[in-house]
N, C-alpha and C positions, 0 to 999 in steps of 0.2 A: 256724524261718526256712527260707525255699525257697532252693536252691543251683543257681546254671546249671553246669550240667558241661559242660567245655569238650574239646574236640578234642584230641588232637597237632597235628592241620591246622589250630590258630585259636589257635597261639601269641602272643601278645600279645608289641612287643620285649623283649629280655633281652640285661643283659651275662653272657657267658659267659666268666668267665676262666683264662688260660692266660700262656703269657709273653707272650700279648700277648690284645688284647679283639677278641671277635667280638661282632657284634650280628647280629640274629636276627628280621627283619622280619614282621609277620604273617600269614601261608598262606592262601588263599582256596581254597573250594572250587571244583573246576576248574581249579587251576592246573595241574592233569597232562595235560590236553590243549590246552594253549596259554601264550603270553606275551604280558607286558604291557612289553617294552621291561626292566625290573632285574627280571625274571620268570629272563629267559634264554632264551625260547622266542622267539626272532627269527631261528633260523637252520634245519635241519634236520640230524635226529639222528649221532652220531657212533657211531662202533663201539663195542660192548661193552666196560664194562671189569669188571674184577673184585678187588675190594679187600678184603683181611681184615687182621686187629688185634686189640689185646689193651685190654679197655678195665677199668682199674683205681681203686681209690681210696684213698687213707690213713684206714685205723683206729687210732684211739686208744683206748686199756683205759682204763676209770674202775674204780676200784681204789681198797678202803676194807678198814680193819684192825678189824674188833670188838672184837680186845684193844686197841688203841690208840686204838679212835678216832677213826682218823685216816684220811683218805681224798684223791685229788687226780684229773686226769685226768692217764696217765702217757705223757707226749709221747717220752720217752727209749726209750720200749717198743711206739712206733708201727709198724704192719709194713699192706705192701701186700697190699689180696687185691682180687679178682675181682669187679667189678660184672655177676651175673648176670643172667639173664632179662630185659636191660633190652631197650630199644627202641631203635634206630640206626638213623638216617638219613643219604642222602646228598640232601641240597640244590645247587639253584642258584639264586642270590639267592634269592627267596620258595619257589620250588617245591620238593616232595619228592620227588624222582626215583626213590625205593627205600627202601623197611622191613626193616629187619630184626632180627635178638634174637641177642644175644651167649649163650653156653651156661654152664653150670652152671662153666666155666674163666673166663669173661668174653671170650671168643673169638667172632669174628665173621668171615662172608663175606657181601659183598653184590656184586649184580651191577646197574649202569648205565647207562643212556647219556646224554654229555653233550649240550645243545642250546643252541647259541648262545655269549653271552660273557659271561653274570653270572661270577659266582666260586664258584666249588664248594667245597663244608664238609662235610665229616662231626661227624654229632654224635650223642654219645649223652645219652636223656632220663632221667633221673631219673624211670623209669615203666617195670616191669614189663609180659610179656604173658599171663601167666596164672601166677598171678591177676592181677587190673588190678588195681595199686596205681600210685597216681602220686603225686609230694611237688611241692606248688605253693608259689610265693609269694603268702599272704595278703597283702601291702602293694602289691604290684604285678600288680592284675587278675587275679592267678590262672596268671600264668603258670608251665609248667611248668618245672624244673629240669633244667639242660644241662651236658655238657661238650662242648666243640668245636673244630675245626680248620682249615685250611685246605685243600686239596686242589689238588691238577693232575691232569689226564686221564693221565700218566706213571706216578703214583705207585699200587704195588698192595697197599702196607702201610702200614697207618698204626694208632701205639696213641694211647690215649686215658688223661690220667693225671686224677684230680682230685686236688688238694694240701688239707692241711689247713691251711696259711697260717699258723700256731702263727708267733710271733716272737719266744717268750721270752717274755716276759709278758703281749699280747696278740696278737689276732690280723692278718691285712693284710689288710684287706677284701678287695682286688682276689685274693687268692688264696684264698680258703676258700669254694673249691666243695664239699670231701668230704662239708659236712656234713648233705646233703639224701639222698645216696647211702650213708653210712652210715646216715640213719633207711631209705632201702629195702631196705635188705640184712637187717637187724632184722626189721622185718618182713615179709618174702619168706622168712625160716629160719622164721620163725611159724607164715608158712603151711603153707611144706611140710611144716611136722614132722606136721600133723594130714594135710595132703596124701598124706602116704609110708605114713599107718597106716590114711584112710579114702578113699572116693571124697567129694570136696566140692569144692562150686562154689560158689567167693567172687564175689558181687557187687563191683563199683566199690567200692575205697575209695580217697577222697581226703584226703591229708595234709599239712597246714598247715606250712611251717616260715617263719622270715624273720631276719636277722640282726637286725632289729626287733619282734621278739616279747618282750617283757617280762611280768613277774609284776604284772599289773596288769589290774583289768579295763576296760572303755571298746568303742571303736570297734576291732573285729579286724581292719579294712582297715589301721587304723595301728601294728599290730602289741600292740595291748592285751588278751591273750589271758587273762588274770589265773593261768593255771600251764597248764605243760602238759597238757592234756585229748581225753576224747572227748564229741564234743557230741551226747548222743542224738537231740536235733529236727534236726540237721544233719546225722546220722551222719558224720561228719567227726572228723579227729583235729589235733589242734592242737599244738604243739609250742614249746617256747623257744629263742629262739637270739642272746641282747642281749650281749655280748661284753659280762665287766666285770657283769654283773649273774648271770644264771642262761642256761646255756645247756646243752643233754638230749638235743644229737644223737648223744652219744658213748655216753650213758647207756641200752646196750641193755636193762636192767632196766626202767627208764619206760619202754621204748617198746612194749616187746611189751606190758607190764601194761595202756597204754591198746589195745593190739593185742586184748588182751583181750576189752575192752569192747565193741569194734566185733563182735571175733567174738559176744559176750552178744546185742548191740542184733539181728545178724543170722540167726545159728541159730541160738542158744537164746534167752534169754532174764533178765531183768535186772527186779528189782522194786525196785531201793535208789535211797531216796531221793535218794541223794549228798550232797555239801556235803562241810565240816570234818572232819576223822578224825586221829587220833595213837596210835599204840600206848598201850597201859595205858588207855585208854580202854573204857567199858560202851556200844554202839554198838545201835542198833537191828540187828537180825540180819542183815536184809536187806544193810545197809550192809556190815556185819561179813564177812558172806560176798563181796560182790564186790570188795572190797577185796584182801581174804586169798585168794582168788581169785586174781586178774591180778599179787600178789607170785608166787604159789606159777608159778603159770603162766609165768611170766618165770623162774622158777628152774627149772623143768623144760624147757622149750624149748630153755633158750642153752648147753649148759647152764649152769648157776655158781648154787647157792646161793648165795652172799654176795650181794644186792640192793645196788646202789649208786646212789646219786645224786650228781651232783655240784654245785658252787654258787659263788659270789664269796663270802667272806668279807670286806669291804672289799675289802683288793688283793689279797687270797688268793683263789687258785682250792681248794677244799674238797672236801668231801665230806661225807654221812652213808648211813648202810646196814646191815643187817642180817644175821642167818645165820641162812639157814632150816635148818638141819641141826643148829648146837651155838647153845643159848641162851648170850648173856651172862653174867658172874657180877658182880654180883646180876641177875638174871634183872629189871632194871629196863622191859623194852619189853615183857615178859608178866607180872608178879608171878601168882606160883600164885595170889594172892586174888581175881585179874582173869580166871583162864583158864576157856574156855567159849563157847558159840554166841554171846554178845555181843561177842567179844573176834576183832581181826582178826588176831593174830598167831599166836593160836590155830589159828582158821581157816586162816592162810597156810602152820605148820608142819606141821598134821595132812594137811591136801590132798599140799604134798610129800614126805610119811612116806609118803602111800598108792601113789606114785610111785617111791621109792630103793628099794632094797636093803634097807635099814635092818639088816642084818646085826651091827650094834656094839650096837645097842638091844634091850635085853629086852623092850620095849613094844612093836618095831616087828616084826612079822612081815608083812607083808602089802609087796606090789611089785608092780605094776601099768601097763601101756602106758596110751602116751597116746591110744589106741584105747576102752579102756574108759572114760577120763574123755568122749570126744567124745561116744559112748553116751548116755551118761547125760546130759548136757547138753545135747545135740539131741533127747533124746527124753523122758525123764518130766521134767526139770527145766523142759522148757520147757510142758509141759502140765499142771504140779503144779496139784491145786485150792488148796493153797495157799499163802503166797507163798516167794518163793527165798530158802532158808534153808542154812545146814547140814543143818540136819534136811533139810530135800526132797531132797537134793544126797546125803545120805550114806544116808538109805533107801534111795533108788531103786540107789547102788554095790553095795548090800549084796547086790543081786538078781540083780546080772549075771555071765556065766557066768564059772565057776573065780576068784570071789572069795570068800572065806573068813568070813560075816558075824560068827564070835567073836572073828576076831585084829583086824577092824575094830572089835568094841565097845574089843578091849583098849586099842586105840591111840586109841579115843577118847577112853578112861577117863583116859589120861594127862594130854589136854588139859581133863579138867572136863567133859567132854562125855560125856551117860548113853547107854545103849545104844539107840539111837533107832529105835524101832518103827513109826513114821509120819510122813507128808511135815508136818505138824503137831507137831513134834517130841515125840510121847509117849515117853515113858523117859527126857528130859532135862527134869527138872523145870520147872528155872529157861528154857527154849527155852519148854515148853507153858504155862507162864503168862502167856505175852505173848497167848496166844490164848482168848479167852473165848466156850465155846459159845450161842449164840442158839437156844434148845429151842424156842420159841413167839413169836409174833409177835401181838397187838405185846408191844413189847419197852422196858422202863425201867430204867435204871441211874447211877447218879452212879457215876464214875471218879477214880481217885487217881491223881492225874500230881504231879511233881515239876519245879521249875523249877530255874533258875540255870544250866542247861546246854544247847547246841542241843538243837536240835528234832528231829536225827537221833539224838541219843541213846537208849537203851533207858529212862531213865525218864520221859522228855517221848511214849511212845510204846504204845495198847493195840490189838492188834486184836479182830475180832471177828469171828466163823463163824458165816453162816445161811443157809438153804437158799432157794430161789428161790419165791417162789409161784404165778407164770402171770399174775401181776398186779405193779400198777404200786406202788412203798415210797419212804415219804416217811420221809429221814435227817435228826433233829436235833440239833444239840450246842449248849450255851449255858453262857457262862462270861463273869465279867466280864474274865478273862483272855483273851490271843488264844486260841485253837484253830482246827483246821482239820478237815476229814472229805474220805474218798476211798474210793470203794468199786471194787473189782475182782475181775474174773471170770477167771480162768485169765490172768491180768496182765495185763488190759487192764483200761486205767483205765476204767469205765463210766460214773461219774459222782464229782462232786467238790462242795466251797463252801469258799473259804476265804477273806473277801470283807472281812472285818468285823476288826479290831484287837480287838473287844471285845462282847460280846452273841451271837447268833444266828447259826449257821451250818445251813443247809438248803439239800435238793434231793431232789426225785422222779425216779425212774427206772423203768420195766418191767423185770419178771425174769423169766424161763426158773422153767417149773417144775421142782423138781426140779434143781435146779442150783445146785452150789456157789458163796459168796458170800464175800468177805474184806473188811470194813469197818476200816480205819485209823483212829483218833483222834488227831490229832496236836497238843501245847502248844506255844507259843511264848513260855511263861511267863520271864521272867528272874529273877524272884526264888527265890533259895535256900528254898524252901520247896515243903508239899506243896499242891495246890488240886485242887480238885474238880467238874469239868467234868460235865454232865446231859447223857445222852445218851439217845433214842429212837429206836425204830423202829416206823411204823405202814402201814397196808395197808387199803385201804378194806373 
């Protein structure tokens, strides 16, 4: 889907609430060198003034017990902190008379001058200035998220509070601004944490929220976003916020995890098919890693291993969530019979092993910045020939400087995971049998897939490795079962079929000679059993 990314200057109305409602006319460009009568430019300019302020928000901790169970968001333990690096403006009716950015305190001076007799507001956006991160409402045109005020040409202080509008058991519309300024703050620590260890330059990202966002999918203008996400064809991060149903603004664990993704979609790199995922699950690797990924990455950023989500239980506000640091007992979210490169929770504890201390653990020797993970993720993960695995992810660690590649095998050996000697995960048995080499072409094989379980799982899923020939390869797969075929070059999908519920799936493409190839078979079988899909490859 194509996205118009919109201005600060081409705010669409918005209520802004406070103890009382501002509204927030639309900016045209040019407004800074004239008026239109509620412009305010009908008169000529007045003396400088100069205004600073402290512009703030309520956070709330979501907070969940492993031993219990039990989780809620903790309103009793709300504490104010500092809306940083946002954007601040002094307006008159429509026009923007002055930009500015509050500091890493949430502190701000700006200097203006008034013109004419609109009404003057100070406001801050729910929108960062480096990086550009902005939080919009999907339901309403996209406009950006504000808090605001009123202003007199007298006044040289003015703070800026956002409430979190909590009422005891729901919330009051009219006041629960915090919750767009707590998803920037999330992610703006995201940023920086990779910011303060490398030099990087974040594109544009735009983030979805709406008190209308529900776990449902449909039209996203009406808030049917079907769970908080990041949308790769949009790059775009989407977010819940239906009071009474599921709302994740508080939840800095989901946010940075899809903060994640965006960071995967944009400097590195991201092969998993996505869909459906649940701990204790055997997950296509792909999936497994980006998953256990953006947990582990939300545990090392905030910091907080314990992963929380929270949620309405009926009339309960809930929780569930995990601990990357001490397994549960029974170890029900990894069973040792489940741990391994298919396994996400595997993936999510081993990532944050290679990141703590691990000083309590006989297994854990190895402690590593989030320097060397950015490394390795911007640079051989996202150029792996093949696709993003554990295996690609924990070779390429193994390499980098003052990493220890035995206490890494040790610590992988805990999670089921072999001592991986290649981006194709050799020394992890169960990793390199998902990948089947193609020695000659052409190429014939019937495949054993197993149904009854998505189609991102590891048994609906074979790949295959072969080299390019400087000629054009026609891909076939046929089953009276669904199946699908996707071929990819250094993760770019090159060519795909998946067209057909049943019978023939094909496509031709040109290859590079001499170049790496990664062919996906994927079932969409739902019968509990095993089936056996034909697959070819020919070459004129």
């Amino acid at each position: 889907m194509d996205v118009t990314r919109k201005s600060t200057r081409r705010l669409t109305r918005k209520v802004l609430a406070l103890a009382f409602t501002l509204a927030l006319a639309p900016a045209c460009n040019g407004d800074d060198e004239g008026g239109d009568g509620d412009g305010g430019g009908d008169g000529p300019p007045g003396d400088p003034v100069t205004i600073s302020g402290l512009v703030t928000y309520d956070f709330v901790p979501a907070v969940y017990s492993p031993s219990t169970r039990r989780g809620t968001l903790e309103f009793s333990q709300a504490s104010v902190r500092p809306v940083r690096n946002a954007v601040v403006q002094v307006r008159q009716g429509t026009r923007v008379l002055v930009d500015g950015t509050t500091d890493e305190e949430g502190r701000y001076t700006v200097t203006y001058r008034p013109s004419g007799t609109a009404a003057l507001t100070v406001v801050a956006l729910a929108k960062t200035s480096t990086p550009e991160i902005q939080i919009e409402d999907n339901t309403d045109n996209n406009a950006i998220w504000a808090v605001g005020n009123t202003l007199t040409p007298s006044e040289t202080t003015k703070n800026l509070h956002a409430t979190h509008g909590w009422a005891g058991t729901r919330y009051t519309a009219s006041q629960r601004i915090a919750a767009p300024f707590a998803i920037l703050d999330s992610m703006y620590t995201a940023s920086r944490a990779f910011m303060d260890a490398r030099q990087v330059n974040f594109p544009l990202l735009k983030v979805n929220w709406s008190p209308n966002n529900v776990p449902q999918s449909g039209n996203k203008a009406r808030g049917q976003i079907g769970t908080s996400h990041f949308s790769f064809s949009e790059n775009e991060i989407y977010v819940l916020g239906r009071d009474g149903v599921d709302t994740d603004e508080y939840d800095a664990h989901v946010i940075v995890h899809e903060w994640g993704h965006y960071f995967e979609a944009n400097l590195s790199r991201a092969d998993s098919p996505g869909g459906p995922h649940s701990s204790g699950e055997s997950l296509d690797p792909r999936l497994a890693f980006g998953e256990g990924y953006g947990n582990a990455l939300a545990s090392i950023i905030l910091p907080e291993p314990i992963y929380v989500d929270t949620l309405w239980s009926g009339t309960t506000l809930a929780a569930f969530g995990f601990d990357a640091e001490s397994e549960p007992t029974p170890t029900t979210d990894d069973p040792i019979s489940s741990r391994g490169s298919f396994s996400e929770m595997s993936v999510f504890r081993m990532l944050y092993d290679l990141y703590d201390s691990g000083s309590n653990e006989p297994h854990d020797r190895v402690s590593h910045d989030i320097g060397v993970f950015y490394d390795v993720l911007v640079g051989p993960q996202k150029s792996t020939p093949a696709l993003t695995t554990i295996g690609s992810f924990l070779n390429s660690f193994k390499t980098q400087p003052g990493v220890n590649a035995a206490d890494v095998d040790t610590l992988a050996a805990f999670y089921n995971i072999g001592s991986i000697t290649s981006d194709f995960g050799d020394g992890d048995a169960p990793l390199r049998s998902i990948y089947t080499n193609v020695d000659r072409i052409p190429f014939n094989t019937t495949v054993t897939l197993r149904g009854g379980v998505d189609y991102n799982k590891r048994p609906q899923n074979q790949y295959f490795v072969f080299q390019g020939t400087g000629q054009s390869m026609t891909f076939t797969a046929t089953h009276s079962e669904d199946v699908g075929i996707e071929v990819y070059h250094r993760g770019e999908v090159v060519g795909s079929a998946d067209r057909y519920l049943s019978g023939t799936e094909t496509f031709t493409i040109p290859t590079r000679a001499d170049e790496p190839y990664v062919l996906v078979l994927v079932g969409f079988s739902e019968t509990n059993a095993n089936y056996t899909p034909t697959l070819s490859i020919t070459s004129p």
